[in-house]
PyMOL Python script that loads the backbone (N, CA, C, O; Angstrom):
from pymol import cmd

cmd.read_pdbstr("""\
ATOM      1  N   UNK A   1       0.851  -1.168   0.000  1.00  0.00           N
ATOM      2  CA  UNK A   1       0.000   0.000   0.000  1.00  0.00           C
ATOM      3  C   UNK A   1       0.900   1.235   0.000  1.00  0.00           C
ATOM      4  O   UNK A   1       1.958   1.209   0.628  1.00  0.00           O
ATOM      5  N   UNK A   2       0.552   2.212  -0.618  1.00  0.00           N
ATOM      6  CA  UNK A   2       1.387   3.447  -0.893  1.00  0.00           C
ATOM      7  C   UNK A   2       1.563   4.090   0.436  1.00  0.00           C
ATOM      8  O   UNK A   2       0.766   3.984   1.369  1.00  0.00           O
ATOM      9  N   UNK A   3       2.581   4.710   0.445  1.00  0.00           N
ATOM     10  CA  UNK A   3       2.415   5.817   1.610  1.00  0.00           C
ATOM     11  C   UNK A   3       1.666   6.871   1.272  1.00  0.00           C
ATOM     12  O   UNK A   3       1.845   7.125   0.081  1.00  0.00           O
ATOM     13  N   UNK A   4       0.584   7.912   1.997  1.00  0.00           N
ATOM     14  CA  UNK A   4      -0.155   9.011   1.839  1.00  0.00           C
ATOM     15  C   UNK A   4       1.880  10.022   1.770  1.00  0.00           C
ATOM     16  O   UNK A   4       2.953   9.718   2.290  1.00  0.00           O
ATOM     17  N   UNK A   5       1.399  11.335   0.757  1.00  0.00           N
ATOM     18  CA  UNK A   5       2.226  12.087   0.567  1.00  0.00           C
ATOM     19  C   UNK A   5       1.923  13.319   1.390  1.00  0.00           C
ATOM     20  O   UNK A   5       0.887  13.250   2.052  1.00  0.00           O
ATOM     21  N   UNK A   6       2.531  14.278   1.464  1.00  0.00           N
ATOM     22  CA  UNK A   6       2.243  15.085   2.879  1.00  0.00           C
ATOM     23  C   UNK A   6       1.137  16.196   1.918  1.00  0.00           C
ATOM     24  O   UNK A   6       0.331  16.804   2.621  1.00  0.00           O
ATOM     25  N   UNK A   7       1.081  16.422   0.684  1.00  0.00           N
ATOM     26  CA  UNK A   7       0.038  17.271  -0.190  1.00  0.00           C
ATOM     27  C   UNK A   7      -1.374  16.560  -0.331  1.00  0.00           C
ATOM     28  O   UNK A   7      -2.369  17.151  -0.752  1.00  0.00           O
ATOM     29  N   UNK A   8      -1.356  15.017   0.127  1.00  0.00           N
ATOM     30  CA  UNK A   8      -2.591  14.363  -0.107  1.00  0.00           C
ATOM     31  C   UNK A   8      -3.782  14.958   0.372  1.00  0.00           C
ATOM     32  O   UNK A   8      -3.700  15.321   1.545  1.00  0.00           O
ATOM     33  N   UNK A   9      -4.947  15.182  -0.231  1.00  0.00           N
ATOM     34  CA  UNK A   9      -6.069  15.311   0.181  1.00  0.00           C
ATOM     35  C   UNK A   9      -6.639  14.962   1.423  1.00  0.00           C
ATOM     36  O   UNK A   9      -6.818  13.744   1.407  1.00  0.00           O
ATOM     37  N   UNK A  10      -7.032  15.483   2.560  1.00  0.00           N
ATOM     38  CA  UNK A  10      -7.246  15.101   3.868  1.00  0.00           C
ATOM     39  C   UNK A  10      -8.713  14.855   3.824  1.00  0.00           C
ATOM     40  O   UNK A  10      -9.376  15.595   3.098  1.00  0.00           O
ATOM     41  N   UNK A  11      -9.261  14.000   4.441  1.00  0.00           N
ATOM     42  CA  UNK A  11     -10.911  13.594   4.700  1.00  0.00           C
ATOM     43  C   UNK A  11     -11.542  14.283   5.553  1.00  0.00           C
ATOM     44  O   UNK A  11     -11.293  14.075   6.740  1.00  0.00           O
ATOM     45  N   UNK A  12     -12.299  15.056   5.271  1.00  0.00           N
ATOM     46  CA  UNK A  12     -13.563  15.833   6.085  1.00  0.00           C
ATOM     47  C   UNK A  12     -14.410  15.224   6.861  1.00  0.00           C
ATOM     48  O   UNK A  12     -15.139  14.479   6.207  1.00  0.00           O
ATOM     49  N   UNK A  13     -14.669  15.223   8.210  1.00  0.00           N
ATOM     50  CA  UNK A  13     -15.536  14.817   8.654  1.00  0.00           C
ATOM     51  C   UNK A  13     -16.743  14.560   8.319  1.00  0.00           C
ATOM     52  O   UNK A  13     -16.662  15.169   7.253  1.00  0.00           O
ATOM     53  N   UNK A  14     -18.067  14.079   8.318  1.00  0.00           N
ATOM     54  CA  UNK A  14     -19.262  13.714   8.084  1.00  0.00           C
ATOM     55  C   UNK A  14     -19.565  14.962   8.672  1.00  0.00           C
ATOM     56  O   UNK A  14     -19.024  15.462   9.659  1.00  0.00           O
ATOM     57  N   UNK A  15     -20.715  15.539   7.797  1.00  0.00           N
ATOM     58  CA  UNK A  15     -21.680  16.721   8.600  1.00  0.00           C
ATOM     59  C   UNK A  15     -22.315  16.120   9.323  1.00  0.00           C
ATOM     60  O   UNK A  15     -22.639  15.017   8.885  1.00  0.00           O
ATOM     61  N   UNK A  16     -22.791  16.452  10.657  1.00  0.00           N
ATOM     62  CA  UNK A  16     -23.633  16.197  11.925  1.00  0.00           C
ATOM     63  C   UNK A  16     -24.843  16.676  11.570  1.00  0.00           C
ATOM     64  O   UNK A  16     -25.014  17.779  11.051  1.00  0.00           O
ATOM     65  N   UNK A  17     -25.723  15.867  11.835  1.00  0.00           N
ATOM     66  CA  UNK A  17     -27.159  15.985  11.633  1.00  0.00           C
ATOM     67  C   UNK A  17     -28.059  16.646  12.635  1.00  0.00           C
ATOM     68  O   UNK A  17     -28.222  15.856  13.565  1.00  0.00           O
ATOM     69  N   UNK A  18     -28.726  17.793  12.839  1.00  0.00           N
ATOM     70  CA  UNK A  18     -28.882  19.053  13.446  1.00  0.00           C
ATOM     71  C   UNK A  18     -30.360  18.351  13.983  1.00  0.00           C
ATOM     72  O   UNK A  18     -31.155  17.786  13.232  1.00  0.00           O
ATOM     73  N   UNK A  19     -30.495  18.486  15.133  1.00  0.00           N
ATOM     74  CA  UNK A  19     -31.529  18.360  15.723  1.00  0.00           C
ATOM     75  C   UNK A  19     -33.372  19.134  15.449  1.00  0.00           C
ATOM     76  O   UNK A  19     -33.623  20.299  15.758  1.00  0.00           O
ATOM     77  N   UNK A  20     -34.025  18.534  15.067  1.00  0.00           N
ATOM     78  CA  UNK A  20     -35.214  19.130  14.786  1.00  0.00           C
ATOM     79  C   UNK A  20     -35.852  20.335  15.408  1.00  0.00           C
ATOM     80  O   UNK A  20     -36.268  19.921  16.490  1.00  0.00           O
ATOM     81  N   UNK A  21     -36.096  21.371  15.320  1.00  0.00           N
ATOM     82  CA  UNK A  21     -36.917  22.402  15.875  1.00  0.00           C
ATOM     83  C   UNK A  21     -38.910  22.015  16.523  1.00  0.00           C
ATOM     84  O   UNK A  21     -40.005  21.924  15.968  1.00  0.00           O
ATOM     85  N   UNK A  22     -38.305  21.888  18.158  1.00  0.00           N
ATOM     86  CA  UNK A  22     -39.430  21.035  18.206  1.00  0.00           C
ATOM     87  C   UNK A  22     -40.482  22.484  19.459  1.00  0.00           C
ATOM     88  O   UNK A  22     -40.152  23.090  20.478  1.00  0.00           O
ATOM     89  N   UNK A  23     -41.590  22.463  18.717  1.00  0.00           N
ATOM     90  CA  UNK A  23     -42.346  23.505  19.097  1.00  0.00           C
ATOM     91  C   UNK A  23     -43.238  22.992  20.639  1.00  0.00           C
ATOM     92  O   UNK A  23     -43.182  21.911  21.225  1.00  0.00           O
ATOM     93  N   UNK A  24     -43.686  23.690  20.825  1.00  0.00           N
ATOM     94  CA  UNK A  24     -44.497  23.544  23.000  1.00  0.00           C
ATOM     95  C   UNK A  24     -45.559  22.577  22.576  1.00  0.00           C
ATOM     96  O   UNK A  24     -46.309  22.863  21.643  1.00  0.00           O
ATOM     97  N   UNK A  25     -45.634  21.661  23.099  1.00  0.00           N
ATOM     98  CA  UNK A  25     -46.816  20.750  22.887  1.00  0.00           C
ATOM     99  C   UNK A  25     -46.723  19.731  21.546  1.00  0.00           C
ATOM    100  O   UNK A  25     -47.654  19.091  21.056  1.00  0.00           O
ATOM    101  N   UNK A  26     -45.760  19.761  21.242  1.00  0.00           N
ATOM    102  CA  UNK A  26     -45.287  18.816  20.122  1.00  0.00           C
ATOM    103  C   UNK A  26     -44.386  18.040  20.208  1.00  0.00           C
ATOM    104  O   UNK A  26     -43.363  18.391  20.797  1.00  0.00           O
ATOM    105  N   UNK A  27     -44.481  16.905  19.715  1.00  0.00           N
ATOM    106  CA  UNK A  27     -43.113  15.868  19.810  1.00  0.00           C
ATOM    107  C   UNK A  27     -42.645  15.534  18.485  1.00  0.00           C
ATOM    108  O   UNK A  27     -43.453  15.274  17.593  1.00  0.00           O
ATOM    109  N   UNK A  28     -41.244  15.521  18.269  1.00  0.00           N
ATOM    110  CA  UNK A  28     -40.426  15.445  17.119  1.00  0.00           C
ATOM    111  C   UNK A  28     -40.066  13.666  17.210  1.00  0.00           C
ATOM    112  O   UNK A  28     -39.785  13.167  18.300  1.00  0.00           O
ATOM    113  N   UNK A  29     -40.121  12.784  15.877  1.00  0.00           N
ATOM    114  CA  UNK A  29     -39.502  12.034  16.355  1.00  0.00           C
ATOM    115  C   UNK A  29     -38.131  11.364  16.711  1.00  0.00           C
ATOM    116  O   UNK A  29     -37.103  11.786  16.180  1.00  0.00           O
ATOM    117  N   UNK A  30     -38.108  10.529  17.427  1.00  0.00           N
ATOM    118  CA  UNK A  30     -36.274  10.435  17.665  1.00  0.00           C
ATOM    119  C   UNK A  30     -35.898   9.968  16.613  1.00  0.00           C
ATOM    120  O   UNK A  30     -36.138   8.890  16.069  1.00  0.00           O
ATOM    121  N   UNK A  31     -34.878  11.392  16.137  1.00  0.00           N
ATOM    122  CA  UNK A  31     -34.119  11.131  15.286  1.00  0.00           C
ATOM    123  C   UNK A  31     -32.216  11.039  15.725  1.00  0.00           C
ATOM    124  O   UNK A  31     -31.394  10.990  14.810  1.00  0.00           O
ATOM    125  N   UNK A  32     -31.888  11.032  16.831  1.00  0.00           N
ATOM    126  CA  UNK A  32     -30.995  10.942  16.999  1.00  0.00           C
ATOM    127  C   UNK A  32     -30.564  10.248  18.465  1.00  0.00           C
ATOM    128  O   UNK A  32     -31.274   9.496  19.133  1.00  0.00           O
ATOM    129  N   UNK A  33     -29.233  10.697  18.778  1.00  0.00           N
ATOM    130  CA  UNK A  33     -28.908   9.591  20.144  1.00  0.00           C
ATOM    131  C   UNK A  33     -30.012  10.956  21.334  1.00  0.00           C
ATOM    132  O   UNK A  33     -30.740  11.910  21.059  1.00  0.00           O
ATOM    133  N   UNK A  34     -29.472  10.182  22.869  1.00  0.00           N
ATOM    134  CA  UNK A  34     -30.690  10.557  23.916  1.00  0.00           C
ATOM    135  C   UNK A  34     -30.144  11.719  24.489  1.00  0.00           C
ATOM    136  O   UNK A  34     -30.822  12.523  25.130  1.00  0.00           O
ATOM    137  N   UNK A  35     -28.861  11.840  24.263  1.00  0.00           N
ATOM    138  CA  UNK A  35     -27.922  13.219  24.398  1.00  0.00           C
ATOM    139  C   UNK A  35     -28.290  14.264  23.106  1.00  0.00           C
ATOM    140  O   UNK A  35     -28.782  15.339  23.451  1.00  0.00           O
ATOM    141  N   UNK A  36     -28.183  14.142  22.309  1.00  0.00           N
ATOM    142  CA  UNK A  36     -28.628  15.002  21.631  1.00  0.00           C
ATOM    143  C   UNK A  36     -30.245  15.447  21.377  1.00  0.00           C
ATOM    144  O   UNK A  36     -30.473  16.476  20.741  1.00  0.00           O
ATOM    145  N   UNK A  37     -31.340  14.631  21.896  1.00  0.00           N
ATOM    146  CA  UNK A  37     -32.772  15.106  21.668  1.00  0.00           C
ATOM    147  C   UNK A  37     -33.015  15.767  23.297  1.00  0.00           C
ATOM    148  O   UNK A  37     -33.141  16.968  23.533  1.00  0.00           O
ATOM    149  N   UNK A  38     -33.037  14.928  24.073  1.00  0.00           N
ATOM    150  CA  UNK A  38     -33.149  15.506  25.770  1.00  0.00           C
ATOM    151  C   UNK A  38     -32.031  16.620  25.642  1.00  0.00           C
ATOM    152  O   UNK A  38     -30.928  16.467  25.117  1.00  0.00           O
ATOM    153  N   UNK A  39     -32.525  17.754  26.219  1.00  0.00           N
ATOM    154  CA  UNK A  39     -31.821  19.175  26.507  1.00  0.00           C
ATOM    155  C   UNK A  39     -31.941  19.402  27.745  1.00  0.00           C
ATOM    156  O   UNK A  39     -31.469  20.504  28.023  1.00  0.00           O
ATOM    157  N   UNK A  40     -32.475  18.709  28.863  1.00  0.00           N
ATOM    158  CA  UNK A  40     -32.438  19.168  30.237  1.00  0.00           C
ATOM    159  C   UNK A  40     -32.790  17.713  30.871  1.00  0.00           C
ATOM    160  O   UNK A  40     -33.643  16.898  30.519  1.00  0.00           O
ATOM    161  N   UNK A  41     -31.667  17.659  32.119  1.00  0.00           N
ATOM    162  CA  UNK A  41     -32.015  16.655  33.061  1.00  0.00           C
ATOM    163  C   UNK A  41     -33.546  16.831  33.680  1.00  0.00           C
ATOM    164  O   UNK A  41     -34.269  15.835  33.664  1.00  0.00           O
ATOM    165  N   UNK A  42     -34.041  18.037  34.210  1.00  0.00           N
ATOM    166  CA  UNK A  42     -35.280  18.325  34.894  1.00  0.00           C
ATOM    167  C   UNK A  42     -36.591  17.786  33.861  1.00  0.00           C
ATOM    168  O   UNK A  42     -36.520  17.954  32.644  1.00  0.00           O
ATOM    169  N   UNK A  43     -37.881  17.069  34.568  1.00  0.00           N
ATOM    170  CA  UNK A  43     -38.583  16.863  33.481  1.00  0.00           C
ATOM    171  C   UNK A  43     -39.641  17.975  33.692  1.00  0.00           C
ATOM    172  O   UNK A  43     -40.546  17.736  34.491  1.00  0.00           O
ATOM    173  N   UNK A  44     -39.616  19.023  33.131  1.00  0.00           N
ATOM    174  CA  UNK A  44     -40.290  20.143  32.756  1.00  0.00           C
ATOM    175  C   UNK A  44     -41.170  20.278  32.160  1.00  0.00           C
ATOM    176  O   UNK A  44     -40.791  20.172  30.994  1.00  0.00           O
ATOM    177  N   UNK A  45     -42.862  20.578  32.198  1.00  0.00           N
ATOM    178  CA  UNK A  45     -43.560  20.688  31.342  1.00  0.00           C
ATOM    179  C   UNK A  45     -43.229  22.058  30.189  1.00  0.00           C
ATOM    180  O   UNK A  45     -43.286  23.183  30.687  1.00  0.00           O
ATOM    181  N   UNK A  46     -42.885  21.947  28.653  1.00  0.00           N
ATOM    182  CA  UNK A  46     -42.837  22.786  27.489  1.00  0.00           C
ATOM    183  C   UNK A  46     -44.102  24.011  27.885  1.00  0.00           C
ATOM    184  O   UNK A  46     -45.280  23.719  27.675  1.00  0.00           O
ATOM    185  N   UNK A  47     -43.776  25.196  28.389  1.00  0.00           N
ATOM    186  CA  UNK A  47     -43.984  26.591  27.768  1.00  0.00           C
ATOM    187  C   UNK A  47     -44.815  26.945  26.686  1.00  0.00           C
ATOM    188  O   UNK A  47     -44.890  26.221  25.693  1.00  0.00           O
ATOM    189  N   UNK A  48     -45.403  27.926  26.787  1.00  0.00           N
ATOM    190  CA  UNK A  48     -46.032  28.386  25.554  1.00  0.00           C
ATOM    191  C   UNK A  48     -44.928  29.442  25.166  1.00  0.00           C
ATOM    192  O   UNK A  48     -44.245  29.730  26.149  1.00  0.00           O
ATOM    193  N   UNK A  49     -44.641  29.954  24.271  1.00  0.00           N
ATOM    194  CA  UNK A  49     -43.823  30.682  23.562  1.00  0.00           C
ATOM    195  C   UNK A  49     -44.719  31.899  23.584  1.00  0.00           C
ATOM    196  O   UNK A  49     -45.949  31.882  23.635  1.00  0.00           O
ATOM    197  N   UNK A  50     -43.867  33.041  23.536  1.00  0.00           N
ATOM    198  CA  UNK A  50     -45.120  34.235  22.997  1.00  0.00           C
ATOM    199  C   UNK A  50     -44.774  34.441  21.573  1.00  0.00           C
ATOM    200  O   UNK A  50     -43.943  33.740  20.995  1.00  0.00           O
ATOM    201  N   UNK A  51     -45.330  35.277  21.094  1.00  0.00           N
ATOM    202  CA  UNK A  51     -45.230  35.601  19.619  1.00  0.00           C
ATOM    203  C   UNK A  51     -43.530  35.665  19.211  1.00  0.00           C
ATOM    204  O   UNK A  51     -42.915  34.978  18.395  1.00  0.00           O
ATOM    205  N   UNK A  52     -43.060  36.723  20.080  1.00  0.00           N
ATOM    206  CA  UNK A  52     -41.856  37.641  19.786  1.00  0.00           C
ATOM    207  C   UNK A  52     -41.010  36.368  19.826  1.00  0.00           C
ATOM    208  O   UNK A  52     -40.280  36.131  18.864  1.00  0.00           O
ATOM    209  N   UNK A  53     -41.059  35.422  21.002  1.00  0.00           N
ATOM    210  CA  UNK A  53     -40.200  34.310  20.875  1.00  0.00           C
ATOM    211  C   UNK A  53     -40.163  33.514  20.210  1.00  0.00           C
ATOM    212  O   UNK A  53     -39.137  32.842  20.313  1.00  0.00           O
ATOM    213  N   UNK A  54     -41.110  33.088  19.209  1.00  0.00           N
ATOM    214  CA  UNK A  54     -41.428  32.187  18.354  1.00  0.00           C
ATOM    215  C   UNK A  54     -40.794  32.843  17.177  1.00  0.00           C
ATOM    216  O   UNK A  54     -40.207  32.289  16.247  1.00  0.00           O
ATOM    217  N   UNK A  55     -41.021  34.188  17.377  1.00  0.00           N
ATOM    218  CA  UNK A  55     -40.400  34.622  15.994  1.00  0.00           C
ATOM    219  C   UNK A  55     -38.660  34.943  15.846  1.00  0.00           C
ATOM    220  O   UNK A  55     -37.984  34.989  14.818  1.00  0.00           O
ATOM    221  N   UNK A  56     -38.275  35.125  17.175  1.00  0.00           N
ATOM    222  CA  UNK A  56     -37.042  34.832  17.664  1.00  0.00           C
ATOM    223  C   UNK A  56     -36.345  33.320  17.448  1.00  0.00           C
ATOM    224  O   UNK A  56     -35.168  33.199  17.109  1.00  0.00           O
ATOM    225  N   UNK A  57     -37.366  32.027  17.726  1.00  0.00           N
ATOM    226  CA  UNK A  57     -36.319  30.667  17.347  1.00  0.00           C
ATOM    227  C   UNK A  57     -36.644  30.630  15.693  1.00  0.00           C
ATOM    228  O   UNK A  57     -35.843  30.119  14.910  1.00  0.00           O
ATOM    229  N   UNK A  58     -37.713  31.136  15.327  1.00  0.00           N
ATOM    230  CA  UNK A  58     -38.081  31.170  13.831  1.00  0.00           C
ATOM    231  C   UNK A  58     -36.470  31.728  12.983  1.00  0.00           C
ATOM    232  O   UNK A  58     -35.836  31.057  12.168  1.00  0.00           O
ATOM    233  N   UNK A  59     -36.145  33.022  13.451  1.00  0.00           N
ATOM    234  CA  UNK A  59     -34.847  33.947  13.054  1.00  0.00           C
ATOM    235  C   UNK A  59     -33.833  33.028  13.343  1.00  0.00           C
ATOM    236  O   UNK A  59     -32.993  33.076  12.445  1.00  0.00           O
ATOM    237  N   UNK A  60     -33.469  31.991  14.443  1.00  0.00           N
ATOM    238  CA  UNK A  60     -32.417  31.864  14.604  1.00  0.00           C
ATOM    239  C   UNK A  60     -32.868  30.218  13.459  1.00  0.00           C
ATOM    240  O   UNK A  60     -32.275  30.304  12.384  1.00  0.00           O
ATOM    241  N   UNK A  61     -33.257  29.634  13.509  1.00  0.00           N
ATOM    242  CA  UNK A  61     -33.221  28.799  12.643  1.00  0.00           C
ATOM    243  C   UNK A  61     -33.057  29.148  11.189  1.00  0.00           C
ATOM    244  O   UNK A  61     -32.585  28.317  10.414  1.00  0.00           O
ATOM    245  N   UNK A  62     -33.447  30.406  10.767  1.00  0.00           N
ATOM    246  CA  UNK A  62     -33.741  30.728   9.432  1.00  0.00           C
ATOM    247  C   UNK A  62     -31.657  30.684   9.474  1.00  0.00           C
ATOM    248  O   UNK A  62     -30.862  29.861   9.021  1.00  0.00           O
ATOM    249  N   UNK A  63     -31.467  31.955  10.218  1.00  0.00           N
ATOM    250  CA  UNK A  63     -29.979  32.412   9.805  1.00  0.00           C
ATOM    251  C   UNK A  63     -28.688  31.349  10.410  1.00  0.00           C
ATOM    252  O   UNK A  63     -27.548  31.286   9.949  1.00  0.00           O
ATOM    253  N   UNK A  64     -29.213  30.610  11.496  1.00  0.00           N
ATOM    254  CA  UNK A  64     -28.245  29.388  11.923  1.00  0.00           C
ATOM    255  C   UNK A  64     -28.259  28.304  11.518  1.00  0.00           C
ATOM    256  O   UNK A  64     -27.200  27.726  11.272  1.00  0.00           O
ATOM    257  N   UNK A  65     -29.745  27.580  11.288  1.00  0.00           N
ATOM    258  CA  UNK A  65     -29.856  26.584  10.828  1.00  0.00           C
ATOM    259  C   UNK A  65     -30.553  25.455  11.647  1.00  0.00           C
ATOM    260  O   UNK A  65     -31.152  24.448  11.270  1.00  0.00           O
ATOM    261  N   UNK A  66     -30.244  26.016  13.062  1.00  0.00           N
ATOM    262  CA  UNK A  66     -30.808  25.456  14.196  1.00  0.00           C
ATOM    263  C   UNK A  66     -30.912  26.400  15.047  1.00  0.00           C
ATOM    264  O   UNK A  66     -30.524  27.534  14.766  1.00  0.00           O
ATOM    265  N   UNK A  67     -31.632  25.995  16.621  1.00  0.00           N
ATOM    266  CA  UNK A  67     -32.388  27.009  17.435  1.00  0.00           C
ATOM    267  C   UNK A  67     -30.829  26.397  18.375  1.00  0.00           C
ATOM    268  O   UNK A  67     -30.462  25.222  18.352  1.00  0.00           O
ATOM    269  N   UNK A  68     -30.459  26.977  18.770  1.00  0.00           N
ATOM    270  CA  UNK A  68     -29.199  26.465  19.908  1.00  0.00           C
ATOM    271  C   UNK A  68     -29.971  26.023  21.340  1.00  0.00           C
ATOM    272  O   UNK A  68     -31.065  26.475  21.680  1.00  0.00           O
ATOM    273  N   UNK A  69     -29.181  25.049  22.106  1.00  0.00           N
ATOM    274  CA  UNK A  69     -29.714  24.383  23.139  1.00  0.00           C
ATOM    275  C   UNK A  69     -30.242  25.121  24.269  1.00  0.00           C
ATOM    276  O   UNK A  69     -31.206  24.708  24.912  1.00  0.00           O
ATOM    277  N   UNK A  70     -29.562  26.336  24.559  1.00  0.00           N
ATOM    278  CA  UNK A  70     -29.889  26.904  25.620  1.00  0.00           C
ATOM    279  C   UNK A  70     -31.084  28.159  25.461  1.00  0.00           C
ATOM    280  O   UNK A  70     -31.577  29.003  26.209  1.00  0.00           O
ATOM    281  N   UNK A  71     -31.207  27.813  24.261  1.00  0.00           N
ATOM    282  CA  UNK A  71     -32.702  28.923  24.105  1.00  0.00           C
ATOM    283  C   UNK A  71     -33.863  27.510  24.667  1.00  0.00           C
ATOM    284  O   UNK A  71     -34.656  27.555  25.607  1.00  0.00           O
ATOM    285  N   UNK A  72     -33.616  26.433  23.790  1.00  0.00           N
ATOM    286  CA  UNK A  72     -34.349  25.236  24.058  1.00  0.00           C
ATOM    287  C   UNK A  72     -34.894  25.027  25.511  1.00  0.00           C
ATOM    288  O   UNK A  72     -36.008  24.595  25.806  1.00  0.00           O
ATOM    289  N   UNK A  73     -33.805  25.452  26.439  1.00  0.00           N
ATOM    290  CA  UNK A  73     -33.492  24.785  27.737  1.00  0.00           C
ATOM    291  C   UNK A  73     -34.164  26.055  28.545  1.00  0.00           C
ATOM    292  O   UNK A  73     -34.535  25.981  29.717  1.00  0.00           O
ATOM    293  N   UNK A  74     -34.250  27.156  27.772  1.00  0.00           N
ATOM    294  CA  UNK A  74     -35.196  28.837  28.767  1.00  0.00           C
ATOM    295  C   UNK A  74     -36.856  28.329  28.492  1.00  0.00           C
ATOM    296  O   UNK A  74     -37.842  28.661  29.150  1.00  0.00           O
ATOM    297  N   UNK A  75     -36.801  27.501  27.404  1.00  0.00           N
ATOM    298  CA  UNK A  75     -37.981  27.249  26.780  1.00  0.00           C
ATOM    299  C   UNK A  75     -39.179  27.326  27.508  1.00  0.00           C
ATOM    300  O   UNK A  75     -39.894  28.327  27.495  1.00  0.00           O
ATOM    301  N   UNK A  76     -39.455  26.173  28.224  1.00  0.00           N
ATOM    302  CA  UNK A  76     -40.257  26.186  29.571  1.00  0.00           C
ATOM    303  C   UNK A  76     -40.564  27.096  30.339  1.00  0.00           C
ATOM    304  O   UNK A  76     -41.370  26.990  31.263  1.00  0.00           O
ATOM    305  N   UNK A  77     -39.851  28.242  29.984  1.00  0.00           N
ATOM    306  CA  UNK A  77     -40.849  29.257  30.936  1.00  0.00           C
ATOM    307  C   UNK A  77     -40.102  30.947  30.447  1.00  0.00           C
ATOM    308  O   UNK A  77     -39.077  31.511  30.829  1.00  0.00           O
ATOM    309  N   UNK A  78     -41.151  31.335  29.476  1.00  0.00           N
ATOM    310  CA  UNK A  78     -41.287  32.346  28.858  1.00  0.00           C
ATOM    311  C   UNK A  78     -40.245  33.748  29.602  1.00  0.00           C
ATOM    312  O   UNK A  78     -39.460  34.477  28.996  1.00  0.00           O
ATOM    313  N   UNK A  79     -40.535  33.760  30.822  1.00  0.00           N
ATOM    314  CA  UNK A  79     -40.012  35.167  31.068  1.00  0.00           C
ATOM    315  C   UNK A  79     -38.419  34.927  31.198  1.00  0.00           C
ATOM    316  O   UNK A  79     -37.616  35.725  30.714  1.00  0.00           O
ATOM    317  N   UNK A  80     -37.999  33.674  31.941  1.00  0.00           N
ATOM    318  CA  UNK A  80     -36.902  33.376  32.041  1.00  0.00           C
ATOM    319  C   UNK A  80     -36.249  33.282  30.367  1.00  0.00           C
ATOM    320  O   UNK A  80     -35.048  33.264  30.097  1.00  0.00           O
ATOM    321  N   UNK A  81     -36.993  33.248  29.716  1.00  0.00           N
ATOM    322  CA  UNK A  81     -36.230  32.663  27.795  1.00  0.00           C
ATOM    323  C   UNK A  81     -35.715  34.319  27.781  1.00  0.00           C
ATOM    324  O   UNK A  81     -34.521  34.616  27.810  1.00  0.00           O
ATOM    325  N   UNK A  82     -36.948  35.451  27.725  1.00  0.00           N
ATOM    326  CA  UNK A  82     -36.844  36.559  27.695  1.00  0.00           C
ATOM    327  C   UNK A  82     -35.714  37.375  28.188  1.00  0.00           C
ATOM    328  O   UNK A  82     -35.110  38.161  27.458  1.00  0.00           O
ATOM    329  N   UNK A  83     -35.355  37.125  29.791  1.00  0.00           N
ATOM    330  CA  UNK A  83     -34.395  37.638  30.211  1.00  0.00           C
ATOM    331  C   UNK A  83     -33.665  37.218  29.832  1.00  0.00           C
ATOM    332  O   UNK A  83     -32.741  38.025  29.931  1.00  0.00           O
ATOM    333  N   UNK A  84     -33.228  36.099  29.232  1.00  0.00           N
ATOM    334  CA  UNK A  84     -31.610  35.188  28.626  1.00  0.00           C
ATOM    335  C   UNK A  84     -31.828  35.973  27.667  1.00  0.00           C
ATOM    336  O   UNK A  84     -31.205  37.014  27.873  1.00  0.00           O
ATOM    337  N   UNK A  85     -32.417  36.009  26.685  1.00  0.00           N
ATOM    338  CA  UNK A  85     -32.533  36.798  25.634  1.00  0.00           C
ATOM    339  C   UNK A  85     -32.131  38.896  25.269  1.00  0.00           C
ATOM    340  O   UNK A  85     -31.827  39.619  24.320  1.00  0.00           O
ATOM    341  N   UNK A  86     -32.458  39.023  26.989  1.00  0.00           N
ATOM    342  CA  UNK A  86     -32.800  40.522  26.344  1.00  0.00           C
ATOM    343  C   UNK A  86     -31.198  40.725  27.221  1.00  0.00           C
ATOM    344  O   UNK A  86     -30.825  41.890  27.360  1.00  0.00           O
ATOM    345  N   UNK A  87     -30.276  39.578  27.801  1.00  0.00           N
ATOM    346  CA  UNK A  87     -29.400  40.257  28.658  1.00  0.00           C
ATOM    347  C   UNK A  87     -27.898  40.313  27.808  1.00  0.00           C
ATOM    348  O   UNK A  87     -27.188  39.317  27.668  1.00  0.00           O
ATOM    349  N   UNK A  88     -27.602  41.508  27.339  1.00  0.00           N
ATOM    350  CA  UNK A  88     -26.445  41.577  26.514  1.00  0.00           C
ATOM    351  C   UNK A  88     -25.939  42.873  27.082  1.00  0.00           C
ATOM    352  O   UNK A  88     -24.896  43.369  26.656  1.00  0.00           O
TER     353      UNK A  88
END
""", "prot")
cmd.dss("prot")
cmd.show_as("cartoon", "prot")
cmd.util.cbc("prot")
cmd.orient("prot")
């Protein structure tokens, strides 16, 4: 078998498959391992979203691609998402 030359083409990882955007009162199905769908040890009843926030994970999915975990994880309770949100 040849030796690889130090200019050889290097192999890219596999793209990771992005977790579903899963809305209050809805269940996505498992599409992946139990670490990646569960976002919080606590079992929490899902939040209603208000408008502004919905249109907030709406934005971040449009321009990221996904809603990131820790918006996921304010989810459950609106004012707390808000203050993570409005504190910069």
């Amino acid at each position: 078998m040849p030796q690889p030359t130090k200019n050889a083409a290097k192999r890219r990882p596999a793209a990771t498959r992005r977790s579903p955007v899963i809305k209050a009162g809805k269940t996505a199905p498992h599409t992946g391992a139990e670490d990646d769908v569960k976002i919080t040890a606590l079992k929490l009843p899902p939040g209603e979203l208000s408008p502004e926030m919905d249109a907030y994970f709406k934005k971040c999915d449009e321009k990221l691609g996904f809603v990131p975990n820790v918006l996921k994880a304010f989810a459950f309770d609106d004012a707390k998402l808000q203050a993570f949100v409005d504190y910069r």
